[in-house]
C-alpha positions as CSV (number, residue, x, y, z in Angstrom):
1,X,-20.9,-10.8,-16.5
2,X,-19.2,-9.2,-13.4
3,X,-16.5,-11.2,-11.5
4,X,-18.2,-9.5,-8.5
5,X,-16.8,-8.2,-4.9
6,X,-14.3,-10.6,-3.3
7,X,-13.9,-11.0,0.6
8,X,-10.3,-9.9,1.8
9,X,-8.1,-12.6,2.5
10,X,-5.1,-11.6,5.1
11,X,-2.5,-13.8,2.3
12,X,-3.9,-11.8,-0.7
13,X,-1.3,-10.0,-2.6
14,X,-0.9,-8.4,-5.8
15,X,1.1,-6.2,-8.0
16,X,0.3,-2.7,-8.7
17,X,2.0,-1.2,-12.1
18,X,3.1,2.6,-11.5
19,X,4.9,4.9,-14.3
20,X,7.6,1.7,-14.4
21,X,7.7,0.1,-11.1
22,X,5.7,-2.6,-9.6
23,X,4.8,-2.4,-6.1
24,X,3.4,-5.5,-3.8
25,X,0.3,-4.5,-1.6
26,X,-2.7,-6.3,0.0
27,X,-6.1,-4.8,0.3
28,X,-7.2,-3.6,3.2
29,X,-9.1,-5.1,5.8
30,X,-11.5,-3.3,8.5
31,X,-10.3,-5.2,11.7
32,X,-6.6,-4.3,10.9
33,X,-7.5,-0.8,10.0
34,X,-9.7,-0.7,13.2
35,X,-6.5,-1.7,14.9
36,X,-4.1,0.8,13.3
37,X,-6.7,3.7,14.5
38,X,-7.3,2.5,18.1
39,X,-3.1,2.2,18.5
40,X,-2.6,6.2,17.4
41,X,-6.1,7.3,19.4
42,X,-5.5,10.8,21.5
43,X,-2.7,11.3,19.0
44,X,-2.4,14.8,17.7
45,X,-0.3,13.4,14.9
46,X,-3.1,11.7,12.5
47,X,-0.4,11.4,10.2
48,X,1.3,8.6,11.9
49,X,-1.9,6.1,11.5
50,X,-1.8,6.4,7.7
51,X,1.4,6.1,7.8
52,X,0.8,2.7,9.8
53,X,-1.4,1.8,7.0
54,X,0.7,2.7,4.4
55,X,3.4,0.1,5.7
56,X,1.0,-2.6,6.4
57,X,-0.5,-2.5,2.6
58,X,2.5,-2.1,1.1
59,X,4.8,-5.3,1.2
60,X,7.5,-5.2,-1.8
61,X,8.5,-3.3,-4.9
62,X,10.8,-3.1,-8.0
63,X,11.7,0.2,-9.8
64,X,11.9,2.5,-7.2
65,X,14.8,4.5,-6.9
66,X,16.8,7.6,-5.6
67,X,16.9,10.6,-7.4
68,X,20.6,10.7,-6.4
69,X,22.4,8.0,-8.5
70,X,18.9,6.1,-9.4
71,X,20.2,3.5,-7.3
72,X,17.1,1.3,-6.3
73,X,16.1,1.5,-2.7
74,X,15.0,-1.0,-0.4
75,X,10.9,-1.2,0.7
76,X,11.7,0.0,4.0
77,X,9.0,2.0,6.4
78,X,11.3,5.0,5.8
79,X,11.8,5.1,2.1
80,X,7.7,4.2,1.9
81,X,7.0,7.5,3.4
82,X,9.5,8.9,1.4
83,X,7.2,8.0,-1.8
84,X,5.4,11.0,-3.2
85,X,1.8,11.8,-1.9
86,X,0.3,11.4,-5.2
87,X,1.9,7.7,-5.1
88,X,0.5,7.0,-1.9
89,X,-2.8,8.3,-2.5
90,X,-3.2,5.6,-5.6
91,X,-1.5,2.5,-3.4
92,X,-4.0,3.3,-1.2
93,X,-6.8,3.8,-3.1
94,X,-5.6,0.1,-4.9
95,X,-5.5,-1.4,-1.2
96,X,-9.5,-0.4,-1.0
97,X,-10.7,-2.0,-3.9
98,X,-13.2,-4.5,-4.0
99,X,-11.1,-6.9,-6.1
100,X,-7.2,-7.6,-6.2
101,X,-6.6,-6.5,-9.5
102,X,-4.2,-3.6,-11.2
103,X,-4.3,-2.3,-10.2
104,X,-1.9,-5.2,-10.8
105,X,-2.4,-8.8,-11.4
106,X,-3.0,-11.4,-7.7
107,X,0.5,-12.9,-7.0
């Protein structure tokens, strides 16, 4: 039997596993996203709303690091859009699911 499509809850979390990290999102709701796009309408630069979302979903990680030292880095807004495009595209694509799973494990 299915465990079925769960509602998004704005204190949802969970982990998402990634070629040795683990990174701490939430799904993605439609009235937040509703409110990322109106903030960045008449912009030219659509890039800056995904990057809005990117920082909302996106809460914690472990295992990410520089490629100068491997020191870790801290989950700040500018080392998030600092993550490869291909890692974006799958935190993303987690945060849009229609349960919180791992993708990860709910926290």
């Amino acid at each position: 039997m299915s465990e079925g499509i769960q509602i998004i809850d704005p204190e949802e979390r969970f982990e998402l596993h990634m070629d040795g990290a683990t990174l701490v999102v939430r799904r993605l709701d439609s009235q937040t996203l509703t409110a990322i796009e109106r903030r960045h309408a008449g912009e030219r630069d659509k890039n800056r709303a995904n990057d809005d979302v990117l920082d909302y979903i996106l809460l914690d990680w472990r295992g990410v690091t520089s490629p100068l030292g491997l020191a870790e880095v801290p989950c700040a807004r500018e080392n998030k859009l600092r993550l490869p495009t291909a890692v974006k595209l799958k935190i993303l694509a987690a945060a849009q699911q229609a349960r919180a799973e791992d993708p990860g494990r709910p926290i």
